[in-house]
C-alpha positions as CSV (number, residue, x, y, z in Angstrom):
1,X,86.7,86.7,-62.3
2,X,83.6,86.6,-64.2
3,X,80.9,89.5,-63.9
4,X,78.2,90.9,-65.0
5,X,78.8,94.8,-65.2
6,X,75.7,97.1,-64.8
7,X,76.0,100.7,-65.7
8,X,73.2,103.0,-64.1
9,X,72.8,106.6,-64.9
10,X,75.0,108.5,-67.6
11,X,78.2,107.9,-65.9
12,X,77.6,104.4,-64.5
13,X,76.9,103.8,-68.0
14,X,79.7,105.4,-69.9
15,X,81.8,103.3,-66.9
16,X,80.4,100.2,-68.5
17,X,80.8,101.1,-71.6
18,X,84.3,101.5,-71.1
19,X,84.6,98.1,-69.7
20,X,83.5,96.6,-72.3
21,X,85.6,98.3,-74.8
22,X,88.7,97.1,-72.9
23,X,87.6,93.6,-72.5
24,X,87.4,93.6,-76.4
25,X,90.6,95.5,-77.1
26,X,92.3,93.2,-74.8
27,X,90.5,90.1,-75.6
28,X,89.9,89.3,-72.0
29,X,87.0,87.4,-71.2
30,X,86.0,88.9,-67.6
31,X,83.1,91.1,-68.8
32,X,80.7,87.8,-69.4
33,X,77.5,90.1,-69.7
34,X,76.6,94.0,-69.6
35,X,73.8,96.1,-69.3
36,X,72.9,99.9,-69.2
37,X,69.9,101.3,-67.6
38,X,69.2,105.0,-68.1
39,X,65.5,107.1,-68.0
40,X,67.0,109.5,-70.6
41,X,67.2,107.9,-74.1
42,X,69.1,110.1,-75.6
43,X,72.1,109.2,-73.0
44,X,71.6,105.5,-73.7
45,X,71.3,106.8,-77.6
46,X,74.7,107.9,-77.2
47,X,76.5,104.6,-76.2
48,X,78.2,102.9,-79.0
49,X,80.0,99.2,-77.6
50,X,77.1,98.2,-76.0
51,X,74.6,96.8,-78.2
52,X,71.2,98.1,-78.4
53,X,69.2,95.3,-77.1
54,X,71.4,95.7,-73.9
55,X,69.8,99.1,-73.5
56,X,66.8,99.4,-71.2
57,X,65.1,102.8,-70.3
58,X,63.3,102.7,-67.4
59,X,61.0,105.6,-65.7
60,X,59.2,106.1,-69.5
61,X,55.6,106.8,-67.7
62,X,57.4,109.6,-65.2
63,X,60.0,110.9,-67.6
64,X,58.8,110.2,-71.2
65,X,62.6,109.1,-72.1
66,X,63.9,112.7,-70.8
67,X,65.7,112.0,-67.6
68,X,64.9,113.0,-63.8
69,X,67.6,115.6,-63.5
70,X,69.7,115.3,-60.5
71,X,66.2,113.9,-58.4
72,X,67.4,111.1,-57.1
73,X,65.2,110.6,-54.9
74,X,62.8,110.1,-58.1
75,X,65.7,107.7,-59.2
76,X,64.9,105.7,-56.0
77,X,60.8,105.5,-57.4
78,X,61.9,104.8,-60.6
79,X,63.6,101.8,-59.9
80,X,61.3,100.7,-57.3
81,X,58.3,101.3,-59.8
82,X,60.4,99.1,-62.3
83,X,62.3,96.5,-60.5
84,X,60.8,94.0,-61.8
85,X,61.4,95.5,-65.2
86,X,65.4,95.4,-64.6
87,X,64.9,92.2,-63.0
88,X,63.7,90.5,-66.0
89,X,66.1,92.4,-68.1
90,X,68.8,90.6,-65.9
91,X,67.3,87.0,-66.0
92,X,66.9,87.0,-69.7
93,X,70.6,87.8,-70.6
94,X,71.5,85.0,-67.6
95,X,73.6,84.7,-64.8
96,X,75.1,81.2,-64.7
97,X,78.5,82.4,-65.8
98,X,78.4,85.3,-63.4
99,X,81.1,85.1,-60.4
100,X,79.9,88.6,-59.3
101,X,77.7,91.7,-60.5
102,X,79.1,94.7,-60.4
103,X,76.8,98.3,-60.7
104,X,78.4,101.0,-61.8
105,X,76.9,104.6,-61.2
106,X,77.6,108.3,-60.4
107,X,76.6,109.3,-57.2
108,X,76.1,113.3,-57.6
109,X,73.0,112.3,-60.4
110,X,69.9,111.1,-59.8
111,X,69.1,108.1,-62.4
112,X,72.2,106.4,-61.0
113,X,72.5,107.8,-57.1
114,X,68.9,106.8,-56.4
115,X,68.7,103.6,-58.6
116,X,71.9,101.6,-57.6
117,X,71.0,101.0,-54.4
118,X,67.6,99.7,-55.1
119,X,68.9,97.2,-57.5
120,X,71.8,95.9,-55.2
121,X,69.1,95.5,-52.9
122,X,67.1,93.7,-55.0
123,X,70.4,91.0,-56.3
124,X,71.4,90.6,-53.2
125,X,68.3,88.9,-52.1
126,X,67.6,86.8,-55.1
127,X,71.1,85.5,-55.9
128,X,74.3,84.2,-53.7
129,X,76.7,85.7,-55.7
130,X,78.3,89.1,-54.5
131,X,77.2,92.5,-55.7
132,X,79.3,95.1,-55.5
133,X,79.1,98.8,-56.3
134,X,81.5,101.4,-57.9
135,X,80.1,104.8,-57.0
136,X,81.8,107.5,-58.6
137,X,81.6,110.6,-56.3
138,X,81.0,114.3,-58.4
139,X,84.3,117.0,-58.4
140,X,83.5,120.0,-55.6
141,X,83.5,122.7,-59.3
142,X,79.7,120.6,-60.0
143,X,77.8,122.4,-57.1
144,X,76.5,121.5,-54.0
145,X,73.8,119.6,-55.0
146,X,75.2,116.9,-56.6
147,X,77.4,116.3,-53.2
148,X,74.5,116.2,-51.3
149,X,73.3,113.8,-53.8
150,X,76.6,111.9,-53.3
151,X,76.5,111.6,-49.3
152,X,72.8,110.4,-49.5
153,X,73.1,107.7,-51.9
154,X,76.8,106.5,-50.4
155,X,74.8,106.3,-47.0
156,X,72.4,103.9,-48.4
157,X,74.6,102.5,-51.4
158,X,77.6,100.9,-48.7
159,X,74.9,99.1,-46.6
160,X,72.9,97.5,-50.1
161,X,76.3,96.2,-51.6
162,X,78.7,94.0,-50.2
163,X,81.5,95.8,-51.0
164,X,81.9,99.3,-52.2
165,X,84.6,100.9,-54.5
166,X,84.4,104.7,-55.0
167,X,85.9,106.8,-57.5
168,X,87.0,110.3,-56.9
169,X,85.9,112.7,-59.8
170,X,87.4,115.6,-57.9
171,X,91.2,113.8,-57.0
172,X,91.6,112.7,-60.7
173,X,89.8,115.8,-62.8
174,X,93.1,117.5,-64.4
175,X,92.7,121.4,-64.6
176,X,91.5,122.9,-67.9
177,X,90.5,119.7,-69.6
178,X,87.4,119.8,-70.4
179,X,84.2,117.6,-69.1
180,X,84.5,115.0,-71.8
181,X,88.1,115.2,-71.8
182,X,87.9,114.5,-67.6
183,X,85.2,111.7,-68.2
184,X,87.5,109.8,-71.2
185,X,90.8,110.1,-69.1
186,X,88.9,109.1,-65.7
187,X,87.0,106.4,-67.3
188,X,90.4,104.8,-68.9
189,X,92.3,105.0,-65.6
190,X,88.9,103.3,-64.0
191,X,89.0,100.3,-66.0
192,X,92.9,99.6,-66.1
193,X,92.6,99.0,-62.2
194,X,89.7,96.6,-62.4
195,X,91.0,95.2,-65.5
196,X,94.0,93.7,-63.3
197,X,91.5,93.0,-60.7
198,X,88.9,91.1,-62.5
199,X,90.9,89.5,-65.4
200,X,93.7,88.1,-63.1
201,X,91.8,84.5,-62.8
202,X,90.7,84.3,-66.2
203,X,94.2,84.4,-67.9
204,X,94.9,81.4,-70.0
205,X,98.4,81.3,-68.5
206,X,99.4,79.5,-65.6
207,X,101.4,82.1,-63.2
208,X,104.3,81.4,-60.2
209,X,101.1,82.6,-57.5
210,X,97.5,81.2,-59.4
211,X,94.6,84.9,-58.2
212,X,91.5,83.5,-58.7
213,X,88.0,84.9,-58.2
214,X,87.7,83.7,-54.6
215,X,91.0,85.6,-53.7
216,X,89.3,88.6,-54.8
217,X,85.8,87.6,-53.3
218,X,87.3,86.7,-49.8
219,X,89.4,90.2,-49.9
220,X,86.2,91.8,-50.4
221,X,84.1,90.2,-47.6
222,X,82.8,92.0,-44.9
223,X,81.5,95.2,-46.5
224,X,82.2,98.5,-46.6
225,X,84.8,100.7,-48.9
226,X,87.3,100.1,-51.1
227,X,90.5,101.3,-52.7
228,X,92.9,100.7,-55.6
229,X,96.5,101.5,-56.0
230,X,98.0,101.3,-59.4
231,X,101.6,102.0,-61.2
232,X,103.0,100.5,-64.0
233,X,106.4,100.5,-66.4
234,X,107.3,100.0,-69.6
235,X,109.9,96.9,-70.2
236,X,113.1,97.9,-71.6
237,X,113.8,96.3,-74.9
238,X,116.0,93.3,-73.6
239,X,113.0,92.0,-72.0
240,X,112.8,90.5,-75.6
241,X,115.1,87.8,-75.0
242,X,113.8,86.5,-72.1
243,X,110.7,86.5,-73.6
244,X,112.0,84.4,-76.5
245,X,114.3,82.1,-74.2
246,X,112.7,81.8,-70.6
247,X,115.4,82.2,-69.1
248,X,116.9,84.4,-66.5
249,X,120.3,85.0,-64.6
250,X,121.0,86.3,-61.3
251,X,121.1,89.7,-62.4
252,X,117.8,89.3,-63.8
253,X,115.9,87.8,-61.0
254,X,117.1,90.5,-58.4
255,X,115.7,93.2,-61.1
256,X,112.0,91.1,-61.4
257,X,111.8,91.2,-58.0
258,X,112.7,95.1,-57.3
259,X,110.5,96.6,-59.8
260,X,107.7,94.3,-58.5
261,X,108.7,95.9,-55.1
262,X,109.1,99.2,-56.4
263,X,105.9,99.2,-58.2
264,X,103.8,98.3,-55.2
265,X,105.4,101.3,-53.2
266,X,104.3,103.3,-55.5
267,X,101.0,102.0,-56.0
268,X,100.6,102.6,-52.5
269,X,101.8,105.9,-52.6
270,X,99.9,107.3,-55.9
271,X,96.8,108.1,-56.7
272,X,94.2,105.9,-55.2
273,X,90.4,105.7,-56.5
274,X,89.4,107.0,-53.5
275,X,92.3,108.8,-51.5
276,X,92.0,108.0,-47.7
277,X,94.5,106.6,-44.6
278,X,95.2,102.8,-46.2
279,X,96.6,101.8,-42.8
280,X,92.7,101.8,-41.5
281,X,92.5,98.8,-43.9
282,X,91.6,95.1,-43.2
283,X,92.4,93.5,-46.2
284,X,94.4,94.0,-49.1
285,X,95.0,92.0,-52.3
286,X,98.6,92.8,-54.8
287,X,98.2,91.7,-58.0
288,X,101.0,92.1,-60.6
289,X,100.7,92.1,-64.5
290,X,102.7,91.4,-67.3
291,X,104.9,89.1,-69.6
292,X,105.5,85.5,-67.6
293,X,109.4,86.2,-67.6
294,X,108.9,89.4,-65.7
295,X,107.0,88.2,-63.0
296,X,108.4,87.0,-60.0
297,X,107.4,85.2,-56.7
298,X,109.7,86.6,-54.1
299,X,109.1,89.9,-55.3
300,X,104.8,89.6,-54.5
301,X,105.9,87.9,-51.2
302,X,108.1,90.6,-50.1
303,X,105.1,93.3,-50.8
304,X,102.5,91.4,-48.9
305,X,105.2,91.2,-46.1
306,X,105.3,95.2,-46.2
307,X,101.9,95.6,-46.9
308,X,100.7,93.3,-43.5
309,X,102.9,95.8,-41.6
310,X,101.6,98.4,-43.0
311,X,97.4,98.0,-42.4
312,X,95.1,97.4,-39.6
313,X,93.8,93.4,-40.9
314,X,96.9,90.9,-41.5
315,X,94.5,89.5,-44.1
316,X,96.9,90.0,-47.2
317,X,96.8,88.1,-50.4
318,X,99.0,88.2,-53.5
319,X,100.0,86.9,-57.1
320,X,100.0,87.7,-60.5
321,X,98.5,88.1,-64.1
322,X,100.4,86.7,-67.1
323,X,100.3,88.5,-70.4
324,X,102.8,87.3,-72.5
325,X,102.2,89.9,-75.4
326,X,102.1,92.6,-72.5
327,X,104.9,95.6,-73.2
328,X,104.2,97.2,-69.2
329,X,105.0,95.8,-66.1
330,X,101.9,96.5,-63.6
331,X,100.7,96.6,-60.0
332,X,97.5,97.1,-58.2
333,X,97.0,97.3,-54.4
334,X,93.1,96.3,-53.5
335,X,92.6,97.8,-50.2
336,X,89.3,96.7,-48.8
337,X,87.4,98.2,-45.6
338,X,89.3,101.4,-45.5
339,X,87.4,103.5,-42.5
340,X,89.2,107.0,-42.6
341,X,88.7,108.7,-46.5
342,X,88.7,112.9,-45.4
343,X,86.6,113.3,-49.1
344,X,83.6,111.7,-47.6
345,X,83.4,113.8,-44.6
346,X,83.7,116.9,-47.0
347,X,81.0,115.6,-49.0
348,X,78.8,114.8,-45.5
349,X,79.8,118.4,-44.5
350,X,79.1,120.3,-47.9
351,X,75.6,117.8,-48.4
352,X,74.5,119.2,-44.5
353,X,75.0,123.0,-45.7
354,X,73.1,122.4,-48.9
355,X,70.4,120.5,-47.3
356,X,69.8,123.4,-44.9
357,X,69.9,126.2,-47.3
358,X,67.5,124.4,-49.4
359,X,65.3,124.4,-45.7
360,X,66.0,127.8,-45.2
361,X,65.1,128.8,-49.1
362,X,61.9,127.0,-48.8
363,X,60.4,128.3,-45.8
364,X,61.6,131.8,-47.2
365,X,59.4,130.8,-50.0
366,X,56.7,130.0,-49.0
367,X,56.2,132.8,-46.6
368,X,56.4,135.3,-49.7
369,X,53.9,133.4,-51.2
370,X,51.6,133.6,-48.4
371,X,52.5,137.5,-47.8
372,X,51.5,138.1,-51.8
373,X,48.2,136.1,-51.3
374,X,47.3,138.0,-48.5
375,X,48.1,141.5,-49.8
376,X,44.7,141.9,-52.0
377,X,42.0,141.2,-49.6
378,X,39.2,141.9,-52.8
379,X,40.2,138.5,-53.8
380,X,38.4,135.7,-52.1
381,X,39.9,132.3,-52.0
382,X,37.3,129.3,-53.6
383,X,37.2,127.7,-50.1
């Protein structure tokens, strides 16, 4: 599946510019164009695989280049001030190649939590091909704002996008690591999910069950939120002579199928991008990855048999991603529409508190301001 991978905001962008570093490194072809859109320079400065001239800054009259800060509801002005900016930014690099756009951003900001939506928006209603969103949601230990931030933009982010996948900062942030640490581990376990999901249909090897980019496009329709499952095993060294002979023996076709098996049980039951109830789902896509000889039929058509018990939809589709130089054994689970995710009623609950304090503060405020007017009557006011 072709896109075109828009990073908005520091993070959305960093996102990106992880995608396109493992596009390169594993000479995949799914990432056809990219662009990052920032209104702090010195964040777009600091990206190094994305080429300059795919750099735009956008908010220059407002910010000067320095950023909004966690304002997103500047971000939202910002890129409605500039759409037209972005737009042509978008048209001149071209989307006939494009099966899909997909912007990336961090919700807890306010370049990328109040910009996103505005462009989906926008790509929705000039082009037929589906935009969809990867919202990466702030861990609880970076304040309250930014989780108000979070539930504001999701709110508006789902309905501008026709499909959304969130990320979880605060499931996947390992304790004492450091922030640029968290970012480099969370951005690498990002794009090995999507680099299943996206690169399936553009391998130049002709698999036992043929994913293409409608599979993923028709698991995706109807809107709302997403998930992705994900395990993966090294082969043991004997997978060499298959490899070299294409064959296989009873023995070995009964072990192909069981780690397939195995590795979709525990896709399902790991770490998801967005942990939540799976069984709320509609749809679900398996994909499975790896050297030709290691993938086999009966073991995707046995999962999707589990995974239709196991969800709301029966809409389940399956198959699998050659790579004969691959040395792992992989397996995503796409779980599309997914309605009960506990982490976005935290962030609704946590975003209400904030929003009233910051009520509370301000009234506060401004009654000690009109008290300390007030107190000097010598002093008349100009009008």
């Amino acid at each position: 599946m072709r896109i075109f991978v828009i990073g908005y905001g520091q993070a959305g962008g960093r996102v990106a510019e992880s995608f396109v570093e493992y596009n390169k490194r594993t000479g995949q072809n799914f990432v056809v164009r990219a662009l990052a859109i920032n209104t702090a320079w010195s964040d777009l400065a600091g990206l190094t695989s994305i080429p300059m001239e795919d750099r735009l800054l956008v908010g220059e009259s407002l910010t000067r280049g320095h950023g909004i800060g966690a304002d997103n509801e500047l971000g939202a002005k910002v890129a409605t001030d500039d759409i037209h900016t972005i737009q042509a930014a978008i048209d001149k690099r071209g989307t006939y190649q494009v099966d899909a756009f997909l912007i990336i951003a961090g919700l807890g900001g306010g370049t990328g939590s109040g910009g996103a939506p505005v462009l989906a928006r926008r790509l929705k209603k000039l082009y037929e091909e589906p935009v969809y969103g990867l919202g990466i949601l702030p861990a609880k230990d970076e304040g309250s704002l930014y989780s108000l931030n979070a539930a504001r933009s999701l709110m508006t982010f789902v309905n501008e996008v026709d499909n959304l996948f969130l990320f979880d900062n605060d499931a996947w942030k390992k304790g004492g690591e450091s922030i640029k640490e968290a970012f480099i581990d969370i951005n690498d376990e990002i794009v090995r999910r999507f680099g299943i999901l996206f690169g399936a249909g553009e391998s130049n090897e002709v698999g036992q069950l043929v994913v293409d980019a409608a599979e993923v496009i028709n698991t995706l329709k109807g809107g709302g939120i997403s998930t992705i499952g994900y395990a993966s095993e090294e082969i043991e060294n004997k997978g060499f002579f298959k490899k070299l002979f294409g064959k296989k023996d009873t023995i070995d076709d009964l072990e192909t199928v069981t780690r397939i098996t195995s590795l979709v049980r525990r896709a399902v039951a790991g770490r998801l991008t967005i942990p939540c109830d799976v069984t709320t789902a509609e749809k679900a896509l398996i994909i499975a990855a790896g050297p030709p000889t290691e993938l086999n039929r009966k073991g995707i058509e046995k999962s999707k048999m589990r995974i239709e018990e196991m969800i709301r939809g029966k809409e389940v589709r399956g198959g699998d991603f050659p790579l004969p130089r691959g040395q792992h054994v992989s397996a995503i689970v796409l779980f599309a529409g997914v309605s009960d995710i506990p982490r976005i009623k935290e962030l609704q609950e946590i975003g209400a508190e904030a929003q009233e304090k910051i009520k509370v503060v301000s009234s506060e405020k401004e009654q000690e301001y009109i008290e300390l007017l007030n107190s000097n009557g010598a002093i008349k006011p100009l009008f």
